[in-house]
Legacy VTK file of the C-alpha trace (Angstrom):
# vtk DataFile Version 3.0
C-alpha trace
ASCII
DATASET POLYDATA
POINTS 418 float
86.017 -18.032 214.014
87.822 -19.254 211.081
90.380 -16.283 211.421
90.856 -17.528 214.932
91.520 -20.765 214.063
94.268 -19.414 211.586
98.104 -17.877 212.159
97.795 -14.148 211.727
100.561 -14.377 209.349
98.621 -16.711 207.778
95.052 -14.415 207.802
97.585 -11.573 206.301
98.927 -14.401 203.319
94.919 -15.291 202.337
94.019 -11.388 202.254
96.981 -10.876 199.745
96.468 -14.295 197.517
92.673 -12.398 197.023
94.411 -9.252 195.960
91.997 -6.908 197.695
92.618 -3.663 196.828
91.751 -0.598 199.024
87.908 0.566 198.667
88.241 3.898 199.858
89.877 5.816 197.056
93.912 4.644 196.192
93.405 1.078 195.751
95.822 -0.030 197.748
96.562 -3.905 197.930
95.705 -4.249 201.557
97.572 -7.273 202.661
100.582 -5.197 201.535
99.631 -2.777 203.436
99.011 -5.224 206.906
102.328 -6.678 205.290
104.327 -3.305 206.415
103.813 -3.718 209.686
106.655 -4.441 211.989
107.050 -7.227 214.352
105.442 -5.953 217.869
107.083 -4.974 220.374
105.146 -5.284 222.903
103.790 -1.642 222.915
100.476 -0.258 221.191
99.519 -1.074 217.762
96.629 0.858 216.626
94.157 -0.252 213.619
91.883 2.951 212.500
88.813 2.566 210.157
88.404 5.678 208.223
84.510 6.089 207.664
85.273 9.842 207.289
83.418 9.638 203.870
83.676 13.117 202.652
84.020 12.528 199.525
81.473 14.638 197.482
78.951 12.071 195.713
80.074 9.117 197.949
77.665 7.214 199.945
78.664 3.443 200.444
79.891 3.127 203.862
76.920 4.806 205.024
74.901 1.943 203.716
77.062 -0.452 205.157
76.943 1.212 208.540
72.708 1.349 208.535
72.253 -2.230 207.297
75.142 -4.343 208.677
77.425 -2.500 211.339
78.432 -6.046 212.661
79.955 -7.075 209.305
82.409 -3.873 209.872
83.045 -4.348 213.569
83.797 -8.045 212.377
86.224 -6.934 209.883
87.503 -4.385 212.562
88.102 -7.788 214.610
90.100 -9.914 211.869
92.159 -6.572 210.677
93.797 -7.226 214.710
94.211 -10.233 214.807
95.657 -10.721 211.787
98.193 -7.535 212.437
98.390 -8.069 216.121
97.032 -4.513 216.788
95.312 -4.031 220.445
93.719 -0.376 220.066
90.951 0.277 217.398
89.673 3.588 216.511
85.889 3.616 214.368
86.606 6.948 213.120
82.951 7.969 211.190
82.139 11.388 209.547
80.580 14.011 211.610
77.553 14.707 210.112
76.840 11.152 209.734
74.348 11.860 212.992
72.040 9.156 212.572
75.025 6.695 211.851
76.519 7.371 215.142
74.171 5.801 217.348
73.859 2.756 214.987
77.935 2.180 215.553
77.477 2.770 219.066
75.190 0.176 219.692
77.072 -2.123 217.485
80.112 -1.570 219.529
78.481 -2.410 222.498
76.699 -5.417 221.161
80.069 -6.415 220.477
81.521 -6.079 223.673
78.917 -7.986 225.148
79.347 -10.975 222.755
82.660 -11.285 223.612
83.997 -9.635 220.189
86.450 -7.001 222.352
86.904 -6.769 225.817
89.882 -7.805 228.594
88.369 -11.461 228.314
90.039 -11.831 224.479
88.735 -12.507 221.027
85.495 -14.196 220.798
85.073 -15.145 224.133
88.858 -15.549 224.767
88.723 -17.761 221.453
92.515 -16.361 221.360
94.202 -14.557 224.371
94.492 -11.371 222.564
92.456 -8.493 223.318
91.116 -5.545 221.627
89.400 -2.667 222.413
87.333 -0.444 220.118
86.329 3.222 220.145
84.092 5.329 218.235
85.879 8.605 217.229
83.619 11.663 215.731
84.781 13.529 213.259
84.986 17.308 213.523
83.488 17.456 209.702
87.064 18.851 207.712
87.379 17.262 204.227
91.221 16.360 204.881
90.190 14.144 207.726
90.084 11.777 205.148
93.348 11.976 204.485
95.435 8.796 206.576
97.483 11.197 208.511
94.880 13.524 208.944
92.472 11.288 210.291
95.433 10.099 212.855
96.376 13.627 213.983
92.324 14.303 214.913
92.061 11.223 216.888
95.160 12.488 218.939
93.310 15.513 219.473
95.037 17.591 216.882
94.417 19.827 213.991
93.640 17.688 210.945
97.098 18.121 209.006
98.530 15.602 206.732
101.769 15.029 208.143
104.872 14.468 205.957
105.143 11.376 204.754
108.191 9.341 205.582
107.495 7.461 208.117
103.944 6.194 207.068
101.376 5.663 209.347
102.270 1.461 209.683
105.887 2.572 211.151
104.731 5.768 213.011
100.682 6.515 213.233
98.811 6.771 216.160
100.879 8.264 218.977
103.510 7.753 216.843
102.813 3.775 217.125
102.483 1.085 214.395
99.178 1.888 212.627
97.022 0.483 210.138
94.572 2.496 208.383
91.530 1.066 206.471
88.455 1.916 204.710
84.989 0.936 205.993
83.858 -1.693 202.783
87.893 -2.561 202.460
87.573 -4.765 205.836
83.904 -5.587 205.382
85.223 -7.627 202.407
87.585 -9.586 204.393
85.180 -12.102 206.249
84.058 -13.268 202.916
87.419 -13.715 201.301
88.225 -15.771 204.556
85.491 -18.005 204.340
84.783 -18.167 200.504
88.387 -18.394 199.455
90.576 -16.188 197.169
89.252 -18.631 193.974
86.082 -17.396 195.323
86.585 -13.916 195.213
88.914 -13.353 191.993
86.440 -15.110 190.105
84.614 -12.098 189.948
86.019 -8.484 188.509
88.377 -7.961 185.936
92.056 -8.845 185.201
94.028 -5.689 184.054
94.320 -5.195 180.598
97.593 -2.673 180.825
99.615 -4.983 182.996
98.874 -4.069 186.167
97.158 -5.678 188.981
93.606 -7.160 189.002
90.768 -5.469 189.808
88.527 -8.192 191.652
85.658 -8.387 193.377
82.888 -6.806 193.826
82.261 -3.196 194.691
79.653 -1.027 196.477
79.041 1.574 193.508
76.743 4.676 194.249
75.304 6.446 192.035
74.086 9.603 191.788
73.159 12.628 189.416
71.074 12.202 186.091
69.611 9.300 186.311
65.956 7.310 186.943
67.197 5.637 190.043
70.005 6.431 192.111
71.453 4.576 194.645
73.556 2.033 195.627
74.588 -0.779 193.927
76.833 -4.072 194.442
78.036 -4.895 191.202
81.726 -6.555 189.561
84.453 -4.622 188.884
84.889 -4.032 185.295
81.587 -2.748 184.790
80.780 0.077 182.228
79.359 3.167 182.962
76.845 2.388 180.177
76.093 -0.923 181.871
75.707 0.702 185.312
73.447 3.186 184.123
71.202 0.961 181.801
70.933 -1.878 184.045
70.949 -0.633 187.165
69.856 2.717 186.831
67.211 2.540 184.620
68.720 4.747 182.532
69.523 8.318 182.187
66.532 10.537 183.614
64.023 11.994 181.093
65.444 9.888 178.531
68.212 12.496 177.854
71.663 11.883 176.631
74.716 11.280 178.527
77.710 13.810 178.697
79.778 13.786 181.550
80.535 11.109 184.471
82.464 12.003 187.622
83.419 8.222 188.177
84.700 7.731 191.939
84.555 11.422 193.785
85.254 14.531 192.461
88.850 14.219 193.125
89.630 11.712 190.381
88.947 13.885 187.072
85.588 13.578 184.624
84.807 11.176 181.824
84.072 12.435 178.654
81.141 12.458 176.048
82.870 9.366 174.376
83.904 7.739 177.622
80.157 6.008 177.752
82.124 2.701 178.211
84.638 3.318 180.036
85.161 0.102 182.578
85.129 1.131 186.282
88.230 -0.967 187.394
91.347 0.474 188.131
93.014 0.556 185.481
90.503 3.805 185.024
93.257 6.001 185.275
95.752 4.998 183.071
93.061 3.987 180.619
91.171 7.324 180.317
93.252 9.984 181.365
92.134 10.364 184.950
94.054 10.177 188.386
92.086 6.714 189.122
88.922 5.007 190.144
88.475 6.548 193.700
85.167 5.316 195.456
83.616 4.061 192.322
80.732 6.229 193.285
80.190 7.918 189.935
77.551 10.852 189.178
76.566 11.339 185.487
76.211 14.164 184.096
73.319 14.945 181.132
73.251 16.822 178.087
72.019 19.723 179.566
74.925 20.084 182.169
77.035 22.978 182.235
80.421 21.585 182.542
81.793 24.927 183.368
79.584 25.373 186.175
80.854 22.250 187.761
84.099 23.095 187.203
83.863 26.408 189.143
81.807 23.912 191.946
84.573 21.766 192.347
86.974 23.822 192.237
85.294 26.183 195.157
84.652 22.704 197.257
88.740 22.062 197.511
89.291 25.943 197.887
86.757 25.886 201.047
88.606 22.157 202.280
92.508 23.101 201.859
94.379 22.855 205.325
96.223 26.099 204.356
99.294 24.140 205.167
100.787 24.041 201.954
101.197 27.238 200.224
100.865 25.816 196.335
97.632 24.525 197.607
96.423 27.056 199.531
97.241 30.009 196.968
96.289 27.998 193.905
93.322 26.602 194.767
91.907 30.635 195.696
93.454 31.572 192.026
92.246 28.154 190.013
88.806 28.898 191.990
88.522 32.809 190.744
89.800 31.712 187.218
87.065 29.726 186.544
84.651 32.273 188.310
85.317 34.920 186.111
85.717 32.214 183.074
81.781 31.322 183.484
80.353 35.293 183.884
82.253 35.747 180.536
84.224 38.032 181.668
87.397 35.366 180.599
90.102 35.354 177.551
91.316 32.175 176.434
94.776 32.256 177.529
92.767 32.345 180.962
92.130 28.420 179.887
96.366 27.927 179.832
96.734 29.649 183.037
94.184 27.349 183.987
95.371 24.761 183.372
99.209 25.673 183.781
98.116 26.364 187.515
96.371 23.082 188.321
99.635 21.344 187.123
101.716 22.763 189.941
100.301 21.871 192.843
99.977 18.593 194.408
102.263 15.237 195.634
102.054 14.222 191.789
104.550 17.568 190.865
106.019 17.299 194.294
104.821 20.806 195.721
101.958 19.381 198.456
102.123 17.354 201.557
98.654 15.235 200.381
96.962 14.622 197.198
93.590 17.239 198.035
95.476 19.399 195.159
96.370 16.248 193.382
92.280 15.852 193.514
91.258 19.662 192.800
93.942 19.544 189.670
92.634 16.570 188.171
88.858 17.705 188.012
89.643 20.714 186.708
92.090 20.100 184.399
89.857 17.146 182.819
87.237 18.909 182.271
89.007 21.975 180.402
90.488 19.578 178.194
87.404 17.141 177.688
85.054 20.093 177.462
87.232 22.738 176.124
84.517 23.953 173.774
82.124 25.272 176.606
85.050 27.250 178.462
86.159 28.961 174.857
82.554 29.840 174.065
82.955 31.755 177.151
85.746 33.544 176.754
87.005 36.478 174.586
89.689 36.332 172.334
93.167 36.781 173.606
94.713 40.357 173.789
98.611 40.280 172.015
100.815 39.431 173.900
103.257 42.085 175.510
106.924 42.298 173.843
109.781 42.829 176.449
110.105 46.102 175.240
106.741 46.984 175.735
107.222 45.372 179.301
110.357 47.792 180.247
108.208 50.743 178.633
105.174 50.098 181.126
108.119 49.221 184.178
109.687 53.118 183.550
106.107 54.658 183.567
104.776 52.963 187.066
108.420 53.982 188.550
107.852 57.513 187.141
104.278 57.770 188.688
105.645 56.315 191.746
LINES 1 419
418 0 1 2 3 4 5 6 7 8 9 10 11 12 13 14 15 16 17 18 19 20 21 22 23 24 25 26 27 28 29 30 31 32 33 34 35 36 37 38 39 40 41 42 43 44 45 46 47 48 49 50 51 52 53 54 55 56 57 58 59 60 61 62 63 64 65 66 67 68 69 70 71 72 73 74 75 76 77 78 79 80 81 82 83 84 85 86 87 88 89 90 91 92 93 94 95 96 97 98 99 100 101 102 103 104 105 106 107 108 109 110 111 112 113 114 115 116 117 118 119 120 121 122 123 124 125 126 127 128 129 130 131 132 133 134 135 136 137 138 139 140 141 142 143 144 145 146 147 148 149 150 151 152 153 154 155 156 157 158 159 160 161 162 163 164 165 166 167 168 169 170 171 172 173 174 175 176 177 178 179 180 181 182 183 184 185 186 187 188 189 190 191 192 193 194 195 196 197 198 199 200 201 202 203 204 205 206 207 208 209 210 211 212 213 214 215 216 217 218 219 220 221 222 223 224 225 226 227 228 229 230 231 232 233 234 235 236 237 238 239 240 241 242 243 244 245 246 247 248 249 250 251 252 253 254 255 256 257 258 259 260 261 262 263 264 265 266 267 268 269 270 271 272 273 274 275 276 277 278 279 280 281 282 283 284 285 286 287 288 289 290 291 292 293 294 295 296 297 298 299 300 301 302 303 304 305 306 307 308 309 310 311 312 313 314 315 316 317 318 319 320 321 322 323 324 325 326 327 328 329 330 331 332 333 334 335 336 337 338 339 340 341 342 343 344 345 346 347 348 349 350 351 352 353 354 355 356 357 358 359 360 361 362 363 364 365 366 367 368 369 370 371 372 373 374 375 376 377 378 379 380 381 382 383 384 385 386 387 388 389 390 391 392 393 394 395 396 397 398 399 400 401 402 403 404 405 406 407 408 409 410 411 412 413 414 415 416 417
């Protein structure tokens, strides 16, 4: 109601005085983002919520979606108002089987409150309607990816399209299109009712010069510790803090190594990194691509880093589209690297090839159409480097190198056999 009673311009001015940032992985501000939009047109405008949640070790939205589907659907309803789109698509993970009937039900709930429906907002509180549709996933990993997600609803193959134009000029049927994450526009009611005071007056102001991280955040945790779970806590945080607090600690009283803090995709904390602050200036702060979901699993003393290495690295060779051949190819070669690196079988220039191959693929060195590289380079290459010692008590020494003469030698003798 108290959108309603506002301008959408206005609803799209209050989002960005809060500075919410984007809880699904980039941390996007997200009244930039409804900024981009053009003026209609009087064709479709299309708002998708991407509750493809693939992420490995993230669980929030699926909380959100068991316990309070309504606070989504009501976020859903503000998002269109405010950006004067008529068409939304729930788009929810796949597998998330006993989520789906939950949103269904919530959906029509909705529609019988008035919510959507040819009668308009609320009860024709506005005369602007909008219609909402649940979309399944087919289960790929690079659904989550924006343009991804917008070429399954149409029906397509899950590729990441090239990006110019981005999905708010052309997105959905090549329509203006907002995309947004599940606890991204669950956050908005509050910020419209409580104020941006309100809401900045928890989280963290940067320390590097950047923009804020406020808030608060939906963390879950997982891995090595008493409880696991999911937890609503301020950004700024420290691991340390999450874990002792929250967590009860780490489980059987063992010592922390490792934390993967926001899905695999965003690179490893190290044994020092205890204390790192889960805000977004993560990144730039600790060597890592950023804070993704801020759903971070810790790692113990007994974890074998190299192991997880080879894990991840198999998880993003299994999800690659195949579309992009840096991607594609490397992620098969980073993947058997680190295979034959953990049966011993490895010499330690294997680590350099390693690590020369992860940074080569990706939008970050320009050689990928989506960041799923971007994410399979940054694990592995943080944990070689943080953890170097395990992978070189692995591997063998290094046979010499081969001189160019040597080179030309071995080039006449395969001819000659030839």
């Amino acid at each position: 109601q108290k959108a309603l009673s506002m301008d959408p311009k206005d609803v799209i001015e209050a989002v960005k005085g809060a500075e919410l940032r984007g809880r699904g992985g980039a941390g996007f501000p997200c009244g930039l983002k409804w900024g981009f939009l053009p003026e209609p047109d009087g064709g479709r405008r299309y708002l998708a919520l991407n509750c493809d949640e693939a992420e490995p070790g993230t669980f929030k939205d699926r909380l959100l979606i068991d316990f309070d589907p309504h606070l989504v659907l009501e976020g859903i309803a503000i998002a269109c108002w405010a950006c004067q789109l008529d068409t939304a698509y729930f788009f929810i993970r796949g597998e998330y089987r006993e989520q789906i009937p939950v949103v269904e039900q919530a959906i029509r709930e909705a529609y019988e409150y008035g919510i959507f429906g040819k009668q308009g907002l609320f009860k024709g509180a506005v005369p602007f309607t909008v219609d909402c549709y649940l979309h399944k996933s087919a289960g790929a990993y690079i659904c989550g990816e924006e343009t991804g997600l917008i070429e399954a609803i149409e029906g397509k193959r899950a590729w990441p399209r090239v990006k110019p134009p981005f999905p708010a000029v052309e997105g959905i049927f090549r329509r203006p299109t907002i995309v947004n994450n599940v606890e991204t526009l669950a956050t908005v009611p509050a910020i419209l009712v409580r104020g941006a005071d309100w809401f900045k007056s928890m989280g963290s102001e940067s320390t590097i010069g950047a923009a804020g991280s406020y808030g608060s955040k939906l963390m879950g945790v997982s891995g090595h510790v008493v409880r696991p779970g999911v937890y609503e806590c301020d950004l700024g945080i420290t691991v340390r803090q999450l874990v002792e607090r929250s967590c009860g600690g780490m489980r059987g009283g063992k010592a922390y190594k490792a934390c993967i803090p926001g899905g695999v995709s965003m690179g490893v904390l190290g044994r020092d990194q205890f204390d790192a602050e889960l805000d977004f200036d993560i990144g730039r702060k600790y060597d890592l691509m950023g804070l993704g979901t801020a759903c971070p699993i810790i790692c113990d003393q007994d974890t074998d880093m190299v192991a997880v290495a080879r894990n991840i690295s198999r998880f993003f060779r299994n999800e690659s589209c195949g579309q992009c051949t840096p991607c594609r190819e490397g992620s098969e070669w980073l993947y058997k690297l680190l295979c034959r690196i953990e049966r011993g079988d490895g010499y330690t220039n294997d680590l350099d090839m390693v690590l020369e191959i992860a940074g080569s693929m990706g939008i970050i060195p320009g050689t990928t159409i989506c960041g799923l590289a971007d994410g399979n380079n940054w694990a592995v290459k943080t944990i070689v480097n943080k953890f170097r010692d395990e992978f070189e008590a692995r591997v063998s020494p290094s046979l010499q190198p081969i001189d160019n003469s040597m080179k030309r030698a071995l080039q006449t003798v395969t001819v000659g056999i030839t």
